[in-house]
C-alpha positions as CSV (number, residue, x, y, z in Angstrom):
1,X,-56.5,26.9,-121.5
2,X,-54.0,26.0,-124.3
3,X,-50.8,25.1,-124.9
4,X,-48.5,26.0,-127.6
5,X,-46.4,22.9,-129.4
6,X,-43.4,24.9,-127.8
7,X,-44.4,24.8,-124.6
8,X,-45.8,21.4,-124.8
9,X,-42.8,19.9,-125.9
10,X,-40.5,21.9,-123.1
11,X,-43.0,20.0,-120.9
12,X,-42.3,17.0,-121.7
13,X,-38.6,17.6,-121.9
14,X,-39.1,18.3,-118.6
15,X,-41.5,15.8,-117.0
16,X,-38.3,13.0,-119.2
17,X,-35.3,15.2,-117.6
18,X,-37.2,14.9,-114.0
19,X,-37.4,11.3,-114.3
20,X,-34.2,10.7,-115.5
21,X,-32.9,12.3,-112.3
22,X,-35.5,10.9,-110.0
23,X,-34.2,7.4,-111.1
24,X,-30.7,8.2,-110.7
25,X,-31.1,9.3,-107.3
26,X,-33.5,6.6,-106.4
27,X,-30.9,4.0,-107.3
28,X,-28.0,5.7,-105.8
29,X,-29.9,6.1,-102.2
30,X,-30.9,2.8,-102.7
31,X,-27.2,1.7,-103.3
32,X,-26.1,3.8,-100.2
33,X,-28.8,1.4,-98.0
34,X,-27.1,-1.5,-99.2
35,X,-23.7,-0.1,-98.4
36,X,-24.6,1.1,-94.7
37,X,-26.1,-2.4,-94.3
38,X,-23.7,-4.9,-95.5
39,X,-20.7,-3.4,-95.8
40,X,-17.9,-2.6,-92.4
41,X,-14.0,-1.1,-92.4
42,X,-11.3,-3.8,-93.9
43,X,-10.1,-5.4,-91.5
44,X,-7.7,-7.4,-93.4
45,X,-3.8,-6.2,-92.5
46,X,-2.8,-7.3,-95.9
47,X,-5.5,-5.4,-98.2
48,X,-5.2,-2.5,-95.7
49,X,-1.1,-2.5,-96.3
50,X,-1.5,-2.7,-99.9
51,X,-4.2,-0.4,-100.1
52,X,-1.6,2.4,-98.2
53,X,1.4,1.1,-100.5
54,X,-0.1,1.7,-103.6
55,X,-1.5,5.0,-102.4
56,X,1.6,6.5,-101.9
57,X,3.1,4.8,-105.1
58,X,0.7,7.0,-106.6
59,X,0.6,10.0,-105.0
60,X,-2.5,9.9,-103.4
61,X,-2.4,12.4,-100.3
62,X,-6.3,11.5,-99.5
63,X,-7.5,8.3,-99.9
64,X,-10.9,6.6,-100.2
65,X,-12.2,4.6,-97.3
66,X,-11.3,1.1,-97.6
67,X,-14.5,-1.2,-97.0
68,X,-15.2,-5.1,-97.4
69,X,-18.8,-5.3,-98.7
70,X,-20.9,-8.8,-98.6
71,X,-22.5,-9.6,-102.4
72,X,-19.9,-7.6,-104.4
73,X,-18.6,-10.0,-107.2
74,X,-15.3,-7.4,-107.9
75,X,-13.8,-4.4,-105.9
76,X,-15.6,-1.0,-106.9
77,X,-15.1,2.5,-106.4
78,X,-18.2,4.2,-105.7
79,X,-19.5,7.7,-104.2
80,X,-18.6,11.5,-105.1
81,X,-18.3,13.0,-102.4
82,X,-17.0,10.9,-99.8
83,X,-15.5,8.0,-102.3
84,X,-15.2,4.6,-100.9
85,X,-13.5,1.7,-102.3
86,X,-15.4,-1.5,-101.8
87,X,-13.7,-5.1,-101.8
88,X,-15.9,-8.5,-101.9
89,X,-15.9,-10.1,-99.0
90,X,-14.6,-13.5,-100.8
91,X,-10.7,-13.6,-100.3
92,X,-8.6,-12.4,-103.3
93,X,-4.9,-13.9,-104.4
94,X,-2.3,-11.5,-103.3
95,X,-1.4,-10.3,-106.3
96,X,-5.4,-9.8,-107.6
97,X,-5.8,-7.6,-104.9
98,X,-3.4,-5.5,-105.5
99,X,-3.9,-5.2,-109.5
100,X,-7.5,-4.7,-108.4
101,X,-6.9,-1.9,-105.7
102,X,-4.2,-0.6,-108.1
103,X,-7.1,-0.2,-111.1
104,X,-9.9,1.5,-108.5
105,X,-7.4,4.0,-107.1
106,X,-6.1,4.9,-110.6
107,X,-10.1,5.5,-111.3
108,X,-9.7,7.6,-107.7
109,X,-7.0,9.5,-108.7
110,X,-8.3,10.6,-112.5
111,X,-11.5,11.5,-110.9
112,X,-13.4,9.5,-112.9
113,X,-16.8,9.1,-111.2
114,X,-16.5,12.9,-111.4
115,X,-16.6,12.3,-115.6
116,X,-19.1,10.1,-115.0
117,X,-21.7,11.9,-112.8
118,X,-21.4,14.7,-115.4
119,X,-22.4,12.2,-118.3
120,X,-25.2,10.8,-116.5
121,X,-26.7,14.6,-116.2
122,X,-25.9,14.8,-119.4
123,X,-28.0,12.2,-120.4
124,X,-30.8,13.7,-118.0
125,X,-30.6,16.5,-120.1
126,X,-30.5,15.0,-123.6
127,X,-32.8,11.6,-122.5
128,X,-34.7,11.9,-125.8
129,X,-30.7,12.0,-127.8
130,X,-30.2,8.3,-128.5
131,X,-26.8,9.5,-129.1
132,X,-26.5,10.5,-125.8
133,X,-27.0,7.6,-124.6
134,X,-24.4,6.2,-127.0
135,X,-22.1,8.8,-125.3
136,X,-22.2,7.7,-121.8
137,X,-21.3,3.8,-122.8
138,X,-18.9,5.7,-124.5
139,X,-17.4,7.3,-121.3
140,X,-17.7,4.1,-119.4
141,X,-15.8,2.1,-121.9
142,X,-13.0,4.6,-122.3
143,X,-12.7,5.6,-118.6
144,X,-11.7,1.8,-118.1
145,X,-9.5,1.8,-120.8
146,X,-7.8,5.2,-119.7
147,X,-7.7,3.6,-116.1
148,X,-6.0,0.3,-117.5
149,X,-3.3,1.9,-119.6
150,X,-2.4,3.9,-116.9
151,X,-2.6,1.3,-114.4
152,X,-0.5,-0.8,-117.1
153,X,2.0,2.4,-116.9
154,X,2.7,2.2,-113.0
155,X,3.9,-1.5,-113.6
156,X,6.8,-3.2,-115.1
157,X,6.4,-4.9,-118.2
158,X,6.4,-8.5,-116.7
159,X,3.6,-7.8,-115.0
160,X,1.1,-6.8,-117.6
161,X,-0.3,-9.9,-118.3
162,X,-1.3,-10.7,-114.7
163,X,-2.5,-7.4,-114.4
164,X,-5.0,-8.3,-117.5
165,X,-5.6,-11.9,-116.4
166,X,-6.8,-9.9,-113.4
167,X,-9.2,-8.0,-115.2
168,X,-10.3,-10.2,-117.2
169,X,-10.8,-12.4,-114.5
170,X,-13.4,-9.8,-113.1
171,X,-15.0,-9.4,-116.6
172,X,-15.8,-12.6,-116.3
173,X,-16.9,-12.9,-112.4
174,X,-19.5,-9.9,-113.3
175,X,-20.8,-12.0,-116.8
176,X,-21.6,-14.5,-114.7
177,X,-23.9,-12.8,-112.4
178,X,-26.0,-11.5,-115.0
179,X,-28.8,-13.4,-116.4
């Protein structure tokens, strides 16, 4: 039995496309556990009016689920196919929460975790393309800068500096809980 340098290299493209995926989707189901285990509907009157204000503001005629989830640090949007949007469970100002679910509902409505999903198989694809790799910090970085300047777009111009205290507020919540 032999192999050919061919077919030993589409092999191992393989066996590194395989574990890219099997990561992926071992981290995401883990992710799901977490949610179904710590996280319950908002039951806060204020995020939930908010949440349905700035929806129609921006059009949205289906929205994600609004959840509170213990151990988040900021308010993400996470899932493809049935998207929620998670808040931490800590109280947020007024005005943060609404620059916050004004930022994750923009992300909703571009579809970005669509853009994203198709970067990470990408990636899968390409794993041994360090420039690959390069492109999906790429897409991160310029889906949140896409997301802010149209975020910044829905509100008047007095308001853009809260809006980026806000996020940079966030930034700096998330540094914090890394090492």
């Amino acid at each position: 039995f032999s192999l050919s340098l061919s077919q030993l290299v589409g092999i191992l493209w393989l066996a590194g496309a395989a574990v890219m995926v099997l990561w992926a989707g071992l981290a995401h189901l883990r992710f799901l556990r977490y949610l179904r285990r710590w996280s319950s509907p908002a039951a806060d009157s204020g995020a939930v009016r908010i949440f349905n204000q700035l929806g129609d503001s921006l059009g949205l005629d289906r929205r994600p689920r609004l959840l509170v989830c213990q151990g988040l640090k900021v308010p993400m949007l996470a899932g493809l196919l049935r998207p929620v949007l998670l808040l931490p469970q800590e109280e947020l100002s007024e005005d943060s929460l609404r620059y916050s679910l004004l930022h994750e509902l923009t992300h909703f409505r571009r579809r970005d975790i669509w853009l994203k999903t198709l970067a990470l198989w990408v990636n899968a694809l390409h794993w041994f393309n360090p420039l690959a790799w390069y492109m999906v910090r790429l897409v991160e970085r310029d889906t949140e800068l896409a997301c802010d300047e149209a975020a910044l777009n829905a509100l008047p111009p007095e308001e853009h500096a809260a809006y980026g205290q806000t996020i940079l507020s966030a930034v700096s919540r998330l540094k914090k809980e890394k090492p």
